[in-house]
C-alpha positions, 0 to 999 in steps of 0.5 A: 619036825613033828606038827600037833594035830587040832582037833575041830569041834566035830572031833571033839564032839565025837570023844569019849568022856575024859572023865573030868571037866574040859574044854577045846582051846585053840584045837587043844583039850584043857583039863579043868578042875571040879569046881566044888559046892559052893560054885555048883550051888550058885550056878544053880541058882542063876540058871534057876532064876535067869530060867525063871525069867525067860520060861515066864515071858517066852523069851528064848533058851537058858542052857548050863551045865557046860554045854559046850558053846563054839567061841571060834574056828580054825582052830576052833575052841568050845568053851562050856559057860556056867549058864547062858540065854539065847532069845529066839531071834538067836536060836528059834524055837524048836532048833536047839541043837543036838551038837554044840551051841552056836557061836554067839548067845547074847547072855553068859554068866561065868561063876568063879571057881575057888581056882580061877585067875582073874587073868584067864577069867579075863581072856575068857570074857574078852573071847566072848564078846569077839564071839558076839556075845552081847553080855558077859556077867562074872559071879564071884561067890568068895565076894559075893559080888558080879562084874558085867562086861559088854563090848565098848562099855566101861566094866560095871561092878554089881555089889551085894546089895545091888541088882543085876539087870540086863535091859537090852536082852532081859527087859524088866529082869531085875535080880538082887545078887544077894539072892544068888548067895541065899 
């Protein structure tokens, strides 16, 4: 009988480049496809806007770009989020780590790739909120649309014409979702 080897977060961190997108799962690398233009062009804009936002009233950190966010340990997995907020009560000031984030940003946005399944899509905001994220918001550009998820309340659907708002960890960030599509 032959047992698999996981690889911790440290392991991970140390790996050479695999030369496309992945993420450690339960101590497993999962390969990930490229997203494409149109996910890379509205996860820029939220990173932009929701940076805009914070820089403008000191609130804390914005990160993108899958920066590698530890959700567990033992075996441990590193999810890279689209974009997510730290408030400097979460992540001081000065002490943004060279290494993976901490477990628990209060803000993740997931922006749906053209292969995404709403059922890994799921598994993914409900690891997030065991983490300790406060606040999970799904884009989806095909509908141009956003699902907000957050730990023991209803699933909130935000249409186009509608704002996103966060006022327990953003107060008085208020975006129209259209913009995110423009």
């Amino acid at each position: 009988m032959t047992t698999e080897t996981l690889l911790t977060a440290e392991d991970y961190l140390r790996m050479p480049s695999q030369g496309q997108p992945t993420e450690l799962v339960r101590g497993k690398i999962v390969m990930m496809n490229r997203p494409g233009g149109r996910h890379g062009k509205v996860c820029g804009r939220v990173c932009t806007l929701v940076s805009n936002f914070v820089d403008d009233h000191g609130l804390g950190h914005v990160f993108s770009n899958d920066s590698g966010v530890i959700t567990s340990h033992d075996p441990d997995t590193v999810r890279g989020p689209d974009v997510c907020f730290y408030s400097y009560a979460r992540m001081p000031k000065d002490e943004v780590p060279i290494s993976f984030l901490p477990p628990a940003p209060e803000l993740v946005f997931e922006v749906l790739s053209p292969d995404d399944r709403w059922k890994h899509v799921l598994a993914k905001v409900a690891e997030y909120l065991e983490a300790g994220v406060l606040c999970v918001c799904v884009v989806d550009p095909q509908r141009q649309t956003a699902r907000v998820y957050s730990p023991d309340l209803p699933e909130q659907a935000v249409a186009f014409d509608q704002e996103l708002v966060f006022p327990a960890i953003l107060p008085g960030f208020a975006l129209p979702l259209r913009r995110l599509f423009e």
